[in-house]
TORPA-4810 file (N, C-alpha, C, O; in nm, 3 decimals):
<nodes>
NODE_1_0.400_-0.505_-2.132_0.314_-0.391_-2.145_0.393_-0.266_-2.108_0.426_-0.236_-1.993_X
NODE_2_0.412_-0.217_-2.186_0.511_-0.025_-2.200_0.380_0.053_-2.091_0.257_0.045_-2.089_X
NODE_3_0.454_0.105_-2.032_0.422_0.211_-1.928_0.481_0.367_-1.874_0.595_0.375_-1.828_X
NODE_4_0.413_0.462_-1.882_0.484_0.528_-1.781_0.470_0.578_-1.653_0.363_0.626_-1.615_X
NODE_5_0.579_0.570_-1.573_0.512_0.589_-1.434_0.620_0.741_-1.367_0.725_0.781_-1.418_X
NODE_6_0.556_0.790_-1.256_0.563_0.900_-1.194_0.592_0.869_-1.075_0.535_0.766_-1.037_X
NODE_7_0.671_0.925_-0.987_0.703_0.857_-0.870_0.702_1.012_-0.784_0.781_1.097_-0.825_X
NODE_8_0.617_1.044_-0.672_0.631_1.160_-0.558_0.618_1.097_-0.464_0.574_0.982_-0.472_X
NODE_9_0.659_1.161_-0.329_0.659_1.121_-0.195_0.678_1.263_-0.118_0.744_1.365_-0.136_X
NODE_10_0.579_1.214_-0.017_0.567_1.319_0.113_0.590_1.268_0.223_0.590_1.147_0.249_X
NODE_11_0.611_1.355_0.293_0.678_1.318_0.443_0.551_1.380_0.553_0.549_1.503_0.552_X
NODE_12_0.470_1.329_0.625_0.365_1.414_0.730_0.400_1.346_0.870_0.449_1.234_0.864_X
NODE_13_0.380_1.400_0.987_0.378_1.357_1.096_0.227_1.210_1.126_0.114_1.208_1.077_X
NODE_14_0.292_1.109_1.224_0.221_0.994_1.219_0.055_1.084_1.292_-0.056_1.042_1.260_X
NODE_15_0.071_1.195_1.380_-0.050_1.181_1.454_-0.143_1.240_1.361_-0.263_1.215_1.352_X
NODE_16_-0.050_1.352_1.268_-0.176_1.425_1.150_-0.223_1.317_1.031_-0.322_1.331_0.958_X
NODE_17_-0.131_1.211_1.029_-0.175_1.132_0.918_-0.283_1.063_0.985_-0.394_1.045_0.935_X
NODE_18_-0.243_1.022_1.107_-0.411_0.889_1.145_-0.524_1.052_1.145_-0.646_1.034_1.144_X
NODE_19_-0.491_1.142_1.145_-0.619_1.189_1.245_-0.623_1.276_1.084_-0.742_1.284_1.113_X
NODE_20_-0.615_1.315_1.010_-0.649_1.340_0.874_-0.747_1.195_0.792_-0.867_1.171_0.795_X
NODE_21_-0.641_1.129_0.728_-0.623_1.031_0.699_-0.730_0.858_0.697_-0.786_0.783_0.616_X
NODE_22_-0.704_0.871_0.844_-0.772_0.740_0.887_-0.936_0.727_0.918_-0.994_0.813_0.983_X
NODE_23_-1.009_0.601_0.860_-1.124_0.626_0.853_-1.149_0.477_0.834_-1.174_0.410_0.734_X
NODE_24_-1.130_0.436_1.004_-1.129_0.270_1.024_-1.231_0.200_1.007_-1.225_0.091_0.951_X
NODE_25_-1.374_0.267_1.064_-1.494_0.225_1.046_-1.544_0.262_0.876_-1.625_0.172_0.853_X
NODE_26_-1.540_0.302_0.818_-1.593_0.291_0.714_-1.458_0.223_0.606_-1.499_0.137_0.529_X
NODE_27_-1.334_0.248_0.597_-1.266_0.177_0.531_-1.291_-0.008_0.562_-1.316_-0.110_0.497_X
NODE_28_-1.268_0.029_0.692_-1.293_-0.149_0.762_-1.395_-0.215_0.692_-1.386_-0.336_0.671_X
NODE_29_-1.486_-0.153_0.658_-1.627_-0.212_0.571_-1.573_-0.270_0.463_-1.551_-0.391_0.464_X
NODE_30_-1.553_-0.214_0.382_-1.509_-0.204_0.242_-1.382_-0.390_0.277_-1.407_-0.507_0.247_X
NODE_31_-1.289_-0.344_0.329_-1.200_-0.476_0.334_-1.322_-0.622_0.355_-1.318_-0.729_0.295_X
NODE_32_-1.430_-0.574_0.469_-1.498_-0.699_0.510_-1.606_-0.741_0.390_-1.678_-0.839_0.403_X
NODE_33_-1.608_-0.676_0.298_-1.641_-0.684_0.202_-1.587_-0.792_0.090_-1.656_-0.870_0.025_X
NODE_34_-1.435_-0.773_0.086_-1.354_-0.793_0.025_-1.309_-0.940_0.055_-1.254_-0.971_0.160_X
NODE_35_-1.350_-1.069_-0.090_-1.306_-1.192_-0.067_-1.138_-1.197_-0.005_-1.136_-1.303_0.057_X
NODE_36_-1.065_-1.163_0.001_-0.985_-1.193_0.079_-0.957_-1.152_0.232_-0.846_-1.148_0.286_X
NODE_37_-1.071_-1.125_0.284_-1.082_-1.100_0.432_-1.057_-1.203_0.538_-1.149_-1.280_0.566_X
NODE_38_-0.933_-1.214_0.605_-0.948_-1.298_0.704_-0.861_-1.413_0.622_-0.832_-1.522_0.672_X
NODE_39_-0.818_-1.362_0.462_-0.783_-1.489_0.361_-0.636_-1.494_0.411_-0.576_-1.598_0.441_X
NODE_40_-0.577_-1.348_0.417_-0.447_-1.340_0.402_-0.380_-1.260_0.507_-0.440_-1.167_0.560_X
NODE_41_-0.248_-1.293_0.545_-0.182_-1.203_0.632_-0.156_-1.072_0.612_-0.134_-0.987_0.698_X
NODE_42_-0.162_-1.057_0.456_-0.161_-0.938_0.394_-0.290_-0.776_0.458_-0.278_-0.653_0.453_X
NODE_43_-0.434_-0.896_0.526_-0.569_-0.819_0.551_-0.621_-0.840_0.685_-0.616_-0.943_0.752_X
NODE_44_-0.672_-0.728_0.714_-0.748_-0.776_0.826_-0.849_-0.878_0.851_-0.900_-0.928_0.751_X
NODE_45_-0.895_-0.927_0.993_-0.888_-0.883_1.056_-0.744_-0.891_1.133_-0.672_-0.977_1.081_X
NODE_46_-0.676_-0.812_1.262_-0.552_-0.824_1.288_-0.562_-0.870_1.424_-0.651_-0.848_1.506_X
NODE_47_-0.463_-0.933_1.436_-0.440_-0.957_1.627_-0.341_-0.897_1.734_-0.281_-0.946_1.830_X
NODE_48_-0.351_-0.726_1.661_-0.309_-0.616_1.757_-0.376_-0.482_1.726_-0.467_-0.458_1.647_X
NODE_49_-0.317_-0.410_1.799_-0.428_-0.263_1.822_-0.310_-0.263_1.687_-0.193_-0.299_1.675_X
NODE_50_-0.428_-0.194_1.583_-0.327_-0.090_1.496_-0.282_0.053_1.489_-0.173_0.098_1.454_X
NODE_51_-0.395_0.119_1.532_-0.347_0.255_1.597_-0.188_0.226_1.712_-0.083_0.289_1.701_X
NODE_52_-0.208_0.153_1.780_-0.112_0.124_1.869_0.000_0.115_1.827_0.090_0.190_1.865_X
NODE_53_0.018_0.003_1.723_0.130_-0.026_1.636_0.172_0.116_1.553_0.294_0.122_1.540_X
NODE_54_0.109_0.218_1.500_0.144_0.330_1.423_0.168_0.444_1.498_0.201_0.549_1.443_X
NODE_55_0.156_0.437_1.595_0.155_0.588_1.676_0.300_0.572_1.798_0.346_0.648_1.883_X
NODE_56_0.334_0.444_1.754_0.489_0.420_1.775_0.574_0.486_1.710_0.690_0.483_1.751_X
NODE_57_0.544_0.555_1.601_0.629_0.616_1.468_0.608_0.777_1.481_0.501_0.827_1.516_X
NODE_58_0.694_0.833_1.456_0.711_0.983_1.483_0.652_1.031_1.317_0.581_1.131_1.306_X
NODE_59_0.691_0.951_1.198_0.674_1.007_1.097_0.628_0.925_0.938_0.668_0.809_0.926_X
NODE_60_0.585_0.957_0.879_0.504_0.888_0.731_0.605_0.952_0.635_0.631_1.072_0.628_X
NODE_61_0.648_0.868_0.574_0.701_0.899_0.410_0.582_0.821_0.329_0.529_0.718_0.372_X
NODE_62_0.553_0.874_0.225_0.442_0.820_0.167_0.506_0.836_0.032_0.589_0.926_0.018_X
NODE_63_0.469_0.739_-0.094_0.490_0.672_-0.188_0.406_0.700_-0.308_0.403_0.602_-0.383_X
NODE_64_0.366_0.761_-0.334_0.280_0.776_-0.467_0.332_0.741_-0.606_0.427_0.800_-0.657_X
NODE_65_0.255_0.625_-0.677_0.343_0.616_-0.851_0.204_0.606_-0.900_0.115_0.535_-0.852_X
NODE_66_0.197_0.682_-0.996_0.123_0.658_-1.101_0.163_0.615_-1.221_0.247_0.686_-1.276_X
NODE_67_0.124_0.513_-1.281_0.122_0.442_-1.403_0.027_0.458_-1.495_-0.094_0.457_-1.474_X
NODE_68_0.099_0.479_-1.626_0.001_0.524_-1.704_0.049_0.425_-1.832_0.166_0.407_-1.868_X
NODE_69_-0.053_0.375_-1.880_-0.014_0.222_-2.000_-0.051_0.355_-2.127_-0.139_0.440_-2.137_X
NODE_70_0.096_0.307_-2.230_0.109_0.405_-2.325_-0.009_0.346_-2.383_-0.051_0.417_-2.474_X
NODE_71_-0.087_0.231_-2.362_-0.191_0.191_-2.450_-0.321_0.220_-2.385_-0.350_0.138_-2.298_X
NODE_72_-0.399_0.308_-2.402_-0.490_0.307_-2.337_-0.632_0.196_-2.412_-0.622_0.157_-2.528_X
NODE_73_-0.736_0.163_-2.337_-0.822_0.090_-2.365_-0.816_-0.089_-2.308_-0.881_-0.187_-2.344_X
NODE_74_-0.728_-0.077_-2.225_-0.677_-0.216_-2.170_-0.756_-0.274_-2.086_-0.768_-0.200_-1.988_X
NODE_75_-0.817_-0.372_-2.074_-0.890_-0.505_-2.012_-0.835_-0.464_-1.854_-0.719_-0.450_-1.814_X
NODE_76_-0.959_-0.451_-1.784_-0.914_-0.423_-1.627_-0.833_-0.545_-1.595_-0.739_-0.511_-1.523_X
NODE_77_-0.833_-0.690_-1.624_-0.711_-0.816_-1.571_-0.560_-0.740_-1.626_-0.455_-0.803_-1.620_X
NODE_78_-0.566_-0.622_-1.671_-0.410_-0.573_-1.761_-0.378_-0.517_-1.569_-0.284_-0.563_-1.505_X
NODE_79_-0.437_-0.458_-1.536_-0.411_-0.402_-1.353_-0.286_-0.442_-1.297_-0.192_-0.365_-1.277_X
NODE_80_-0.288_-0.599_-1.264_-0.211_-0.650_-1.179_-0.056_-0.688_-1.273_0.058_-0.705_-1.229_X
NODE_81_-0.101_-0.691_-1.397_0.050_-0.699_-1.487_0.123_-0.550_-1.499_0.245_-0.539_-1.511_X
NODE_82_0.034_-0.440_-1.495_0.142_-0.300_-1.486_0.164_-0.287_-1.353_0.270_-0.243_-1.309_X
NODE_83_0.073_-0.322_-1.284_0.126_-0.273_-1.091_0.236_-0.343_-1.029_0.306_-0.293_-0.941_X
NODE_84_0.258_-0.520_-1.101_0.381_-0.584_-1.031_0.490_-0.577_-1.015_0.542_-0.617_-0.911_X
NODE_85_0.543_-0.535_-1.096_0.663_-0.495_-1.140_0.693_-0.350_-1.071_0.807_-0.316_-1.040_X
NODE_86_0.571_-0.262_-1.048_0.649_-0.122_-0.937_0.612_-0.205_-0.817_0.697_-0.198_-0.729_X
NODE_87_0.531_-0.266_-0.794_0.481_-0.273_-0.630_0.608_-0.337_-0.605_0.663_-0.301_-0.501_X
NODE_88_0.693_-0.458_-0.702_0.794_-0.565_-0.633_0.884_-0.436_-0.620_0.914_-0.423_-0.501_X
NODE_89_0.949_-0.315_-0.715_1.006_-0.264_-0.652_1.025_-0.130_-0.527_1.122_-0.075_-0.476_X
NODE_90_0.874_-0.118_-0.515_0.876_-0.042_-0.413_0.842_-0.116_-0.282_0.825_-0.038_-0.188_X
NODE_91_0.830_-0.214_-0.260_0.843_-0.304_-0.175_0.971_-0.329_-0.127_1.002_-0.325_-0.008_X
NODE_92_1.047_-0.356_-0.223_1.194_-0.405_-0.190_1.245_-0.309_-0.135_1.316_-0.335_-0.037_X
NODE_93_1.228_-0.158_-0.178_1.288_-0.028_-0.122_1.257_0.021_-0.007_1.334_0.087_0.063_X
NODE_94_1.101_-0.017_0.031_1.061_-0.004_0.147_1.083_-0.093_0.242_1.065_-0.056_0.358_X
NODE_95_1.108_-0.173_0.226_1.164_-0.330_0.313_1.318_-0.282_0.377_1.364_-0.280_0.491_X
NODE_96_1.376_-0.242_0.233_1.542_-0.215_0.296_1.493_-0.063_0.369_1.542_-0.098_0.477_X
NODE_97_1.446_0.054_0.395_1.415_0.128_0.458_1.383_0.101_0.589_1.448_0.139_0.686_X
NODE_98_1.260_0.019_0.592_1.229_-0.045_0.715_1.315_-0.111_0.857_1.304_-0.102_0.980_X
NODE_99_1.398_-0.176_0.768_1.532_-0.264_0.811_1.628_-0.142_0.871_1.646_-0.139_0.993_X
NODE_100_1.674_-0.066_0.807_1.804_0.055_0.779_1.745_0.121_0.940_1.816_0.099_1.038_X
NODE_101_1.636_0.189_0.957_1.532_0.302_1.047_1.467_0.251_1.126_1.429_0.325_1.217_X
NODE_102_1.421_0.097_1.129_1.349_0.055_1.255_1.211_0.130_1.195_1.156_0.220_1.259_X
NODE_103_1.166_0.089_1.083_1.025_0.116_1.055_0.947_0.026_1.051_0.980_-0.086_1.090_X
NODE_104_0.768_0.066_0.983_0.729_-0.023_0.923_0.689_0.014_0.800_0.662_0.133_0.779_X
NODE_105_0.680_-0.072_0.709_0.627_-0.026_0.594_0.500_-0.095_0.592_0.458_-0.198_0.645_X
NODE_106_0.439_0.011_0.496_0.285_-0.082_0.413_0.295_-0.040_0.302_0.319_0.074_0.262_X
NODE_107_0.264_-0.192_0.214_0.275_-0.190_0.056_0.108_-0.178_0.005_0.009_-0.146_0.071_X
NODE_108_0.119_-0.204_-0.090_0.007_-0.169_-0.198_-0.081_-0.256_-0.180_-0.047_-0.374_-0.173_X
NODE_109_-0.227_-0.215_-0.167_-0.349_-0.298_-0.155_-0.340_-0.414_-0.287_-0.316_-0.377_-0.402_X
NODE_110_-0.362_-0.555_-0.250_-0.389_-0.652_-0.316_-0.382_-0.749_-0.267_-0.412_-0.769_-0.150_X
NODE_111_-0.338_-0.840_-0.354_-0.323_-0.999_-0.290_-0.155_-0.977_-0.285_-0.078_-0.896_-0.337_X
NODE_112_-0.138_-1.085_-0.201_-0.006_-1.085_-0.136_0.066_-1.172_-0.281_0.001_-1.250_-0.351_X
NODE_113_0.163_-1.149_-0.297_0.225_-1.216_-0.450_0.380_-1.332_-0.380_0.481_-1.380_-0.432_X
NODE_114_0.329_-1.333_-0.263_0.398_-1.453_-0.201_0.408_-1.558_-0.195_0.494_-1.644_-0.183_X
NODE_115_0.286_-1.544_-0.205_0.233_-1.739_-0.214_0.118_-1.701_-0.309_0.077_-1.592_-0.349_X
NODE_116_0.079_-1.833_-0.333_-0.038_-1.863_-0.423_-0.154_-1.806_-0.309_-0.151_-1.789_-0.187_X
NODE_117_-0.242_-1.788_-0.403_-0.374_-1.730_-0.337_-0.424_-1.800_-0.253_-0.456_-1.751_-0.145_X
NODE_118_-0.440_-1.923_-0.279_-0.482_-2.055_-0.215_-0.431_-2.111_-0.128_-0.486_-2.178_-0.041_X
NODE_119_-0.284_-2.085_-0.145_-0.206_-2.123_-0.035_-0.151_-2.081_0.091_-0.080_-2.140_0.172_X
NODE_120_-0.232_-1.896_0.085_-0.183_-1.841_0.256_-0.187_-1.958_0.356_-0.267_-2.050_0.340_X
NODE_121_-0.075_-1.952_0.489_-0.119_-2.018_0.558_-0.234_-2.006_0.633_-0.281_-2.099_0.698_X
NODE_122_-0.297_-1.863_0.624_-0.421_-1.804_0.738_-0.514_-1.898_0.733_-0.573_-1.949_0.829_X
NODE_123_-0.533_-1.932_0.564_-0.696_-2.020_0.552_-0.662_-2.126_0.680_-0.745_-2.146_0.769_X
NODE_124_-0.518_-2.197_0.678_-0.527_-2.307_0.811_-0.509_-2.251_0.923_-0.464_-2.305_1.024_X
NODE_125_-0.539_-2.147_0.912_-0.488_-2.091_1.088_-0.333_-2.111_1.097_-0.315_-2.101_1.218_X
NODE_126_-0.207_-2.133_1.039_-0.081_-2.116_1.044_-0.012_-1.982_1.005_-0.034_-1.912_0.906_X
NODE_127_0.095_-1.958_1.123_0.173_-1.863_1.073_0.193_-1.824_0.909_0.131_-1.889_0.824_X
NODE_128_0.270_-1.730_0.877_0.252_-1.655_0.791_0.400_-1.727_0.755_0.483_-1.752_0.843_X
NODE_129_0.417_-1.753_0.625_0.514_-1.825_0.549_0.629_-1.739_0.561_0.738_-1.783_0.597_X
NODE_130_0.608_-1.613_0.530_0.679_-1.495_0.462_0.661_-1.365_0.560_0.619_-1.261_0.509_X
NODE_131_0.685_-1.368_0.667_0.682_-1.234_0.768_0.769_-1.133_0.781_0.746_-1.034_0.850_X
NODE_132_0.892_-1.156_0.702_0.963_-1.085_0.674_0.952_-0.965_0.582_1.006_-0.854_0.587_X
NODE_133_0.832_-1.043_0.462_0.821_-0.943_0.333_0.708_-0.931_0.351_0.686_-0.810_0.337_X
NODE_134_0.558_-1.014_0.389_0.448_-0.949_0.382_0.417_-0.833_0.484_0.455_-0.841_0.601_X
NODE_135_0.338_-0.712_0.428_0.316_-0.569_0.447_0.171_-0.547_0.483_0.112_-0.571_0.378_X
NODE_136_0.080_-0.513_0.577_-0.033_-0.507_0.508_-0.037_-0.353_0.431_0.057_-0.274_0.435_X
NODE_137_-0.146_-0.333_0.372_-0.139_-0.208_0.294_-0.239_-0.096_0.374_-0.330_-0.140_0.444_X
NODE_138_-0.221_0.029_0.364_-0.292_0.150_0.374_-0.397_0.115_0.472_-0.417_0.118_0.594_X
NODE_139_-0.494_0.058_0.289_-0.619_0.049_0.326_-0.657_-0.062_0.425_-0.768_-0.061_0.478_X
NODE_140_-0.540_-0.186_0.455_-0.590_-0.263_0.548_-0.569_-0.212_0.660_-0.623_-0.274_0.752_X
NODE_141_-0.508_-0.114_0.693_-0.522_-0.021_0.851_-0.577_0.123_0.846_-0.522_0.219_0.900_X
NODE_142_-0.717_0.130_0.761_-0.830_0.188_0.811_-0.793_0.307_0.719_-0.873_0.399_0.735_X
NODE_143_-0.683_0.336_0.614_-0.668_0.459_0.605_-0.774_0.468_0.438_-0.823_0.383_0.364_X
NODE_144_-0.771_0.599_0.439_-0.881_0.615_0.285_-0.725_0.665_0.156_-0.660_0.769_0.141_X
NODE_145_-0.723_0.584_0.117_-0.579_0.624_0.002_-0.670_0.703_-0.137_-0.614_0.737_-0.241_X
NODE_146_-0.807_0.719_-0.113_-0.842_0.808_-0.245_-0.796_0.965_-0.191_-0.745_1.052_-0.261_X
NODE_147_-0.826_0.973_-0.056_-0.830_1.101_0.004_-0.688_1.125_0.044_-0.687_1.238_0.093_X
NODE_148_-0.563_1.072_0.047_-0.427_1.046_0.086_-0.384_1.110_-0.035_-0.336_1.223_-0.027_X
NODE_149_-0.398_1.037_-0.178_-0.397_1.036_-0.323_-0.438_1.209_-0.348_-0.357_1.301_-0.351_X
NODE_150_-0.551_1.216_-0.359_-0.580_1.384_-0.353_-0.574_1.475_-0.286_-0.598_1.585_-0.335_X
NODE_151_-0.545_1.464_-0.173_-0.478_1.612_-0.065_-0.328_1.572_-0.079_-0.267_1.665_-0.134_X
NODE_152_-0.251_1.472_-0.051_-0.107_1.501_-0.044_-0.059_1.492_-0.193_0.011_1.587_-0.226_X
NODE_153_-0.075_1.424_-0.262_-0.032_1.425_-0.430_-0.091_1.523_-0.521_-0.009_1.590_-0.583_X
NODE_154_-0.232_1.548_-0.545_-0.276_1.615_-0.621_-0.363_1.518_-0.755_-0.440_1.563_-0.840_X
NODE_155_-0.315_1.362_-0.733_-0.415_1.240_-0.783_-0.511_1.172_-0.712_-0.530_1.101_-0.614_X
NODE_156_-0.595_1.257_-0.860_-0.767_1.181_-0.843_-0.744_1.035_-0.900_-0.722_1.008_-1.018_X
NODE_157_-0.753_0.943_-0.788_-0.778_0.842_-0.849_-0.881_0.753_-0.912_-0.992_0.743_-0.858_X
NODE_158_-0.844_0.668_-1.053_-1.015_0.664_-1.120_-1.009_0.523_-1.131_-0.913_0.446_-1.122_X
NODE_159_-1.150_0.500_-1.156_-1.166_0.359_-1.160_-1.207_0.321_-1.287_-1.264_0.392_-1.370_X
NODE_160_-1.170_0.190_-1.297_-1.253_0.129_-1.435_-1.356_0.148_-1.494_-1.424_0.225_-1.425_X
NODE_161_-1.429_0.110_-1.624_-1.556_0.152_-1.638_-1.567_0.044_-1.786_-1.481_0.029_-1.872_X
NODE_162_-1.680_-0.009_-1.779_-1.686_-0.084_-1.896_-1.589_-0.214_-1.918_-1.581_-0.251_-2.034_X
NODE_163_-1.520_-0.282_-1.828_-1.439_-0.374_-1.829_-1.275_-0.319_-1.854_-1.171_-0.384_-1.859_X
NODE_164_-1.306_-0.138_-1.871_-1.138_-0.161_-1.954_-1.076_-0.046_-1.810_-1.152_0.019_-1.739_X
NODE_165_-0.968_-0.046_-1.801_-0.852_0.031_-1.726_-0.892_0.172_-1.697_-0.983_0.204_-1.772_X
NODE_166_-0.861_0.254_-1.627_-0.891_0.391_-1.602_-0.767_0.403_-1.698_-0.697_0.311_-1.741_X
NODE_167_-0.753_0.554_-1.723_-0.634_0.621_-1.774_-0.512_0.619_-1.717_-0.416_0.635_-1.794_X
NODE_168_-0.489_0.602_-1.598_-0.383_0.557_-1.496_-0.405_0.457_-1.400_-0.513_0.398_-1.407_X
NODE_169_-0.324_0.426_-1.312_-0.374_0.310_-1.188_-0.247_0.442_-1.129_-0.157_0.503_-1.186_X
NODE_170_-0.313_0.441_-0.956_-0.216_0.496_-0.859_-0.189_0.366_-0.740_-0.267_0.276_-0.712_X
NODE_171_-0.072_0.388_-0.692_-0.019_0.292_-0.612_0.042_0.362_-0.502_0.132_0.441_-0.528_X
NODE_172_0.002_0.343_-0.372_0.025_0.439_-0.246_0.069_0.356_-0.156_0.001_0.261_-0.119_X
NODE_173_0.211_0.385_-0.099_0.283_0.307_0.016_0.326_0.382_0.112_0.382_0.489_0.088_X
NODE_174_0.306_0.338_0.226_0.429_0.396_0.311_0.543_0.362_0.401_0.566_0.241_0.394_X
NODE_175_0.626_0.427_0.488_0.636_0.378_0.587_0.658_0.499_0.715_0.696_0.616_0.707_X
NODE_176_0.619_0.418_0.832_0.677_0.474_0.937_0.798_0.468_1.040_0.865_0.378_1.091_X
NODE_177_0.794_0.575_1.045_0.928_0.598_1.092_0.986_0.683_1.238_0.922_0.774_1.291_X
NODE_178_1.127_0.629_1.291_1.114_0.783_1.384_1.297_0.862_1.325_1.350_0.967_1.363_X
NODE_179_1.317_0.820_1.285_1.449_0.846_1.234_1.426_1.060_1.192_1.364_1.129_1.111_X
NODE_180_1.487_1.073_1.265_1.467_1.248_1.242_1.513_1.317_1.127_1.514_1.440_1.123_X
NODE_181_1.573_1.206_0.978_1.592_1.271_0.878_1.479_1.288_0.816_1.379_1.277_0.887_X
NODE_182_1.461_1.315_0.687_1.325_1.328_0.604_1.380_1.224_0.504_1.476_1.233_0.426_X
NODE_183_1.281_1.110_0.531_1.339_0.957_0.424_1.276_0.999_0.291_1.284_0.905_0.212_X
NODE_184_1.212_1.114_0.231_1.211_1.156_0.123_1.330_1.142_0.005_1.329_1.111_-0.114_X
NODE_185_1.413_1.174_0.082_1.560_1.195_0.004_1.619_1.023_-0.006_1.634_0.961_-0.111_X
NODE_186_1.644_0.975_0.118_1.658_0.811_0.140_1.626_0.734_0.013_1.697_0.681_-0.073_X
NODE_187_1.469_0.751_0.034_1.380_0.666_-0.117_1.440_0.683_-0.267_1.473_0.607_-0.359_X
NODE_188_1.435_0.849_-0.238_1.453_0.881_-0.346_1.628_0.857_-0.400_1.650_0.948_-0.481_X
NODE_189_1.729_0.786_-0.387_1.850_0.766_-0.390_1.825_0.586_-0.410_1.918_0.510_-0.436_X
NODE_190_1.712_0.550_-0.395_1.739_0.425_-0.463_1.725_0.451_-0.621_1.744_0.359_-0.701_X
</nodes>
C-alpha cells in the first residue's frame, strides 16, 4: 500500500508536558475500556508510579508522522498495514536514542507486534518476553495524543467513519530525556 508520510518533532520540557498534556483519569478510562487491558505489557494497568518514572527526565522529543494512503477510501483493517512499517521504524530510532541518552521511549498506541496477541506473557502472569523493545505508548501513561497532535503539530486527528480510513492516520511517539542537547536534530539524522 503506497503512502505518504510527514515526519515533525518537538522538543518541550517533561514538567510542561505532564502538566499540559496529561489527563490520567480520563485517558485511564478509555485504555480500561480497551480489550487489551491488563492483556499486554505494552498497557496498563502498571506496577510503578508513572508520573514518577517521567519526571526523572528533564525533556520530551516528540514524534509526529502522518500518513496519508495515496488511495483514499480504504477499509479501516488497511490501519495497521500503513502504520507498521513507520511504527517498526520509529521504534527502532527511538530504542537506539533511548540506549545512546539514558532515556525512555514510548511508541505508538496498539498491540505490541512482538508476540502474537495471544501469546503476551501477562495473560499468565509471566515476565515480558521482549523488555528490551516493548514501549508502552502515550496514551498508556495518561497522556491525551489528540490534544499533543493539535497544540504541538498543528494535526487534527480524524477518525474513521463508515468502515473506511480517515484521510490520514497520525502516529505520536516520544522520548524522554535529560541529555542537554535538543534530540530534535539526533532523530532527525537517522
Amino acid at each position: 500500500m503506497e503512502y505518504d508520510k510527514e515526519e515533525l518533532t518537538q522538543t518541550i520540557f517533561t514538567e510542561e508536558f505532564i502538566h499540559r498534556f496529561r489527563n490520567e483519569e480520563e485517558v485511564s478510562g478509555y485504555c480500561r475500556e480497551c480489550e487489551n487491558f491488563g492483556k499486554s505489557w505494552g498497557c496498563p494497568p502498571f506496577d510503578f508510579d508513572v508520573e514518577e518514572r517521567l519526571r526523572q527526565y528533564q525533556n520530551v522529543l516528540l514524534v509526529a508522522t502522518k500518513i496519508t494512503p495515496k488511495e483514499q477510501g480504504l477499509p479501516l483493517n488497511a490501519a495497521q498495514v500503513l502504520i507498521l512499517p513507520e511504527r517498526r521504524r520509529i521504534d527502532k530510532r527511538l530504542l537506539e536514542l533511548e540506549k545512546e541518552h539514558s532515556g525512555l521511549a514510548c511508541s505508538y498506541v496498539g498491540k505490541c507486534y512482538y508476540c502474537a496477541e495471544e501469546s503476551c506473557s501477562r495473560v499468565c502472569g509471566l515476565p515480558c518476553r521482549h523488555p528490551h523493545l516493548v514501549r508502552p505508548s502515550l496514551e498508556a501513561y495518561g497522556f491525551d495524543v489528540a490534544l499533543i497532535s493539535q497544540e504541538l503539530f498543528g494535526i487534527k486527528l480524524r477518525w474513521g467513519k463508515d468502515g473506511l480510513l480517515p484521510e490520514y492516520l497520525v502516529i505520536v511517539c516520544a522520548l524522554f530525556y535529560n541529555a542537554p542537547e535538543n534530540m530534535n536534530v539526533y532523530y532527525k539524522q537517522y
